[in-house]
BATIVO-880215 format. One record per residue (C-alpha): x, y, z. Coordinates in steps of 0.25 Angstrom, whole numbers, plus 5000, padded with zeros to 4 digits. Each point is the difference from the previous one (the first is absolute). Example, Ala and Ser with C-alpha at 12.3 -4.5 7.8 and 13.67 -1.06 7.14 Angstrom:
REM residues 2
504949825031500650144998
END
This chain:
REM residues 571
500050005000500550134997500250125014498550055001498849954992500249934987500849914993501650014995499850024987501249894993500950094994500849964989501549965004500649944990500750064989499049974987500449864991500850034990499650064984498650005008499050134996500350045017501450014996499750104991498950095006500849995014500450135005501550025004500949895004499449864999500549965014499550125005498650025008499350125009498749945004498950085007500050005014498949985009499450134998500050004987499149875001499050065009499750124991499949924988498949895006499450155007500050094987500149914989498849905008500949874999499549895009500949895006500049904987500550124991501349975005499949855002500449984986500650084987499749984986500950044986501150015008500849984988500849875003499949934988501249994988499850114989499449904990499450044986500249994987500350144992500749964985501250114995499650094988501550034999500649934989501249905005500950104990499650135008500349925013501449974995500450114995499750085014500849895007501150034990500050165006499949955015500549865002499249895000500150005015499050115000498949964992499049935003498649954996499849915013498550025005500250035015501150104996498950074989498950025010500950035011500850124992498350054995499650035013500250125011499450005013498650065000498849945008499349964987501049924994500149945014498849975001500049954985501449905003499549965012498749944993500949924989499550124989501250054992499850144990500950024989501649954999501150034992500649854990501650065004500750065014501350064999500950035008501050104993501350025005500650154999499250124991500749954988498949865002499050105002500350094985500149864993498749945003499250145000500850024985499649874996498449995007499850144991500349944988499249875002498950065007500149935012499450065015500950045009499749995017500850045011500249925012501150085012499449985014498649954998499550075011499150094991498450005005499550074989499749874989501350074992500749864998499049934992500449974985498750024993500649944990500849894996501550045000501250015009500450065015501250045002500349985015501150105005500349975014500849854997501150094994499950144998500250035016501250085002500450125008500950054987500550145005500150085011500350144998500450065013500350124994498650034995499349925009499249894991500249854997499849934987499249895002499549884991498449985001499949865004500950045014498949985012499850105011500949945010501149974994500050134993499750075014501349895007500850044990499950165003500049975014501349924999500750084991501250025006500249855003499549974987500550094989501050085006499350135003500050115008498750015006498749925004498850014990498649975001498950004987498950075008499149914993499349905011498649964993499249905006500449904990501550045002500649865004499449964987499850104990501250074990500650114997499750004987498449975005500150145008500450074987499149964990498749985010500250145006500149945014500050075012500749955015499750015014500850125002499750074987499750135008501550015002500649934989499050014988499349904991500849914992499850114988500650115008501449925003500049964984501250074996500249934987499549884991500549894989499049944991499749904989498950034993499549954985500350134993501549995006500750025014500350125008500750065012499350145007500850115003500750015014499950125004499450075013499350094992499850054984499050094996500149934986498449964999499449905003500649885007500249874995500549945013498450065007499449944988500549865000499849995015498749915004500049954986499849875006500749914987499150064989500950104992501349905005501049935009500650075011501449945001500850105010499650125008500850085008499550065014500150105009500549935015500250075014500749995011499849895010500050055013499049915008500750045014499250154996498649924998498950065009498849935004498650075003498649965001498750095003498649985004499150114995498450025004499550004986500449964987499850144994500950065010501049874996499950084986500150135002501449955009500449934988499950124991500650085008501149925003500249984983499850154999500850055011501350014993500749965013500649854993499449884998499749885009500549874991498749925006498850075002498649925001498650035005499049905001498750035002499049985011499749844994501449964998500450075012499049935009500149864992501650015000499750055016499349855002500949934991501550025006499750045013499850125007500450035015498850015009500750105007500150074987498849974996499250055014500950124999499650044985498549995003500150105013500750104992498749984990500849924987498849924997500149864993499450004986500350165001501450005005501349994988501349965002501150044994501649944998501250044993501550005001500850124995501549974993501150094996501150075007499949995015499950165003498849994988499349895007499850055014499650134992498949944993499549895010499850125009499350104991499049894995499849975015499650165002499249994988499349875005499750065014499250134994499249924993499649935012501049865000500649935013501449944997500149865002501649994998500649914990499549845004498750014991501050054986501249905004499049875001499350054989501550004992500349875004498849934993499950094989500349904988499349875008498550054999499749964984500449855006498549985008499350034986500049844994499749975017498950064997499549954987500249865005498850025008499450094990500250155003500650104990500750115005500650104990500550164999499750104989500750135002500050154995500550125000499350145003500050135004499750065012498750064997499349874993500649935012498849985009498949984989500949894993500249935013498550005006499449964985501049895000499749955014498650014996500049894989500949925006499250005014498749984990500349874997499449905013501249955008501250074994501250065008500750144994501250065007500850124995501250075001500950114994501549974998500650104989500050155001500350144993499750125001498750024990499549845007499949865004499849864996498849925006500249855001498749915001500049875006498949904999499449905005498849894996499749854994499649994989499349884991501050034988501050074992498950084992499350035014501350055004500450064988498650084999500250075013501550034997499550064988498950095009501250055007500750064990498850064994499950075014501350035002500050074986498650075002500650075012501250064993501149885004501049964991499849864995501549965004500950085012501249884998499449884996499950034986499349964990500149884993498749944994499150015014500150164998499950004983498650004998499850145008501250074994499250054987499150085010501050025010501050084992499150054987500150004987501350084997500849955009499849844998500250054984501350045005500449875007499649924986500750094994501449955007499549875001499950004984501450064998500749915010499249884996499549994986499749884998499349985015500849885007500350085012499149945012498750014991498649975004499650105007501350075010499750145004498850004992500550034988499549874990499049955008498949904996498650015005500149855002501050035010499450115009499349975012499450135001498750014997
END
């Protein structure tokens, strides 16, 4: 029996078979678990109305092999002559490899994989070697008219893997994975795509030890995916990291860019600044594989001085006064906190319940009139030179106490850091026993902030039994990000689909963006028309036509620019 009422759900703990559909859908290391406590159990049977026998036994959990029969429509010559440009150790047409290398990490195709249901794949995965692979096989798809899809970290939740057509995927991260340069003088790294957060992140870190430099660096890029996502990924997905307030978004660190394309390959310009018109390196960033292949980038990176990090964390009455903190604090022109987050009054009180909160803490919160379902809290870390740090940790705490905070010291930001990249691991917990959770984010501007946020919550509370927390992680000056999570079972994909769909339509009918970090992909593709309007998707063809005439560059539908009605989810 589990503590309290209820039984112990039967948590997986066992790493999934092998070249089974869980081995692909699984987040994160396969060895790897976070299971939902006790509490999380207990607001799952009281929210969700889940009964004892919900959890006595799980269903598609995905176990079985990856069996099905897909045919190649790639002659065997065009097979052979791409393993002539990479080496016949890097193709391959086996089946488990195709499916695995055609999907990302989305709740639908979770959902889908777990059930046995596979979508499209590509006949060939390769695996080129160096950027030299990369201009062969792009050279010689163009000319045969054969689809291109790229493949780095996998970790993309947006359907933005999914060769639509039958074709290749170049998969970047076996080889193309390396720290190429670090200038010390200018401050940036060349880096290969494929390289993964943390060894890119170890690798500036260690620096000295490593390459013989003078200093310690870090990339100031620390998404949630980061232990499983590329630097490449960042780049052409427009990601933004948890302490983007400080550092930037991947965009802004992007100093220059290398890419193949069908119409030839290019370098952008290095420089910190040119007032020579419009720049190639802005245009080519959050491409997401449709004008070509990104094959190197150099980035901005920073100091490392973690001994200077400053921890923080606030409780404030209201979630408007949480915002109009926020602002000011974006807006003061004092310095930036790296990590800054409100959550509001659902995710404060669930979050409260679900990792423990001091009664003490709690008894004294509710004397001085924070109110549960009212009250917001708010973490954050501040990073830099130590003299900057104590600086702005203590201006944020001046700004926070006008606006009617109570400091709560630093534990609440420090456990909150040490679990940061672990949460998306509960997820196929979950869906063992038949509950979706999921996120959509966007960005806004201050004064859409309140409408956007209440008409979201309002669709998403519509729906009988469905939890929706929210939070705001990445600041400037002119506004914010909301990030949405929700909660709810679901009979199906297309049930599931239909709501997320609903979603969206709100969060474009109150003024959000359809994408703060996430990107694009082909989850977002069926809004962009509207989204953006007539001109400016014209323009986006128009690249898209020059750098790709003859449209083998991720077709089927990526940012929206050849989609299909058969494709489209929206209604």
């Amino acid at each position: 029996m589990f503590k309290g009422k209820g039984v112990r759900p039967d948590w997986s703990e066992t790493p999934p078979p092998k070249k089974s559909y869980r081995s692909i859908f699984k987040y994160g290391d396969p060895r790897k678990f976070k299971h939902p406590n006790h509490q999380w159990v207990t607001m799952l049977r009281d929210e969700l109305g889940m009964k004892d026998q919900d959890f006595r036994s799980k269903s598609h959990e995905g176990r079985n092999p990856v069996d099905l029969k897909r045919g190649l429509t790639l002659s065997p010559e065009h097979i052979d002559i791409l393993g002539n440009i990479v080496g016949s150790d890097n193709v391959t047409t086996d089946l488990y490899q195709r499916v695995k290398y055609a999907y990302g990490k989305t709740t639908e195709e979770m959902m889908e994989l777990a059930r046995g249901h596979v979508r499209e794949i590509s006949d060939v995965v390769l695996h080129p070697r160096k950027k030299e692979d990369v201009r062969g096989i792009v050279k010689y798809c163009n000319t045969a008219h054969i689809p291109i899809y790229v493949f780095s970290g996998g970790s993309s939740v947006t359907l933005g893997l999914r060769p639509v057509e039958p074709g290749i995927t170049l998969v970047l991260a076996t080889h193309m994975n390396r720290l190429l340069e670090l200038n010390e003088i200018n401050q940036t790294a060349k880096v290969q795509p494929g390289m993964m957060g943390p060894a890119y992140e170890t690798t500036l870190n260690r620096a000295p030890e490593r390459i013989m430099a003078r200093r310690r660096y870090t990339c100031g890029h620390f998404p949630q995916s980061f232990e499983h996502s590329t630097v490449g990924g960042w780049v052409v997905t427009l990601g933004s990291g948890q302490a983007s307030t400080y550092y930037g978004d991947a965009a802004d660190m992007v100093v220059s860019q290398e890419y193949v394309t069908p119409s030839g390959s290019f370098r952008t310009l290095d420089y910190p600044a040119a007032a020579t018109g419009p720049k190639v390196n802005d245009i080519m960033k959050g491409s997401e594989g449709t004008f070509g292949v990104l094959v190197e980038v150099t980035m901005k990176v920073f100091r490392y001085h973690p001994e200077n990090r400053r921890y923080f964390s606030f409780m404030f009455p209201t979630w408007h006064r949480a915002v109009n903190s926020a602002r000011e604090m974006a807006q003061g022109e004092f310095g930036r906190p790296a990590v800054y987050r409100i959550s509001d009054p659902e995710e404060t009180d669930r979050g409260l319940k679900l990792y423990g909160i001091p009664r003490p803490v709690d008894m004294f919160l509710k004397k001085r009139g924070f109110k549960p379902m009212q009250r917001c809290l708010c973490l954050g870390t501040v990073e830099g030179d130590r003299d900057y740090t104590r600086m702005v940790k203590r201006k944020i705490r001046t700004v926070s106490k006008t606006r009617g905070a109570v400091y709560l010291g630093g534990y609440g930001a420090r456990k909150w850091e040490k679990t940061r990249y672990t949460e998306p691991y509960m997820r196929e917990d979950l869906n063992d026993y038949g509950i979706t959770i999921d996120t959509l984010e966007t960005s806004v501007p201050w004064d859409r902030l309140h409408d956007l946020h209440q008409g979201v919550r309002r669709h998403i509370k519509g729906r009988p039994r469905t939890i929706c927390m929210t939070h705001a992680s990445h600041f400037y000056p002119t506004g914010t990000n909301l990030y949405f999570i929700f909660m709810g079972r679901f009979e199906d994909v297309d049930e599931y689909g239909q709501f997320h769909s609903g979603i969206v339509d709100q969060i474009q009918e109150h003024g959000g963006s359809l994408s703060h970090h996430h990107g694009v992909g082909r989850m977002m593709a069926p809004w962009m028309a509207a989204y953006l309007g007539k001109e400016q998707m014209a323009v986006l063809k128009a690249l898209k036509k020059h750098f790709d005439p003859n449209h083998i560059m991720n077709p089927g539908g990526q940012l929206g620019l050849d989609l299909r009605s058969e494709q489209t989810r929206h209604p």
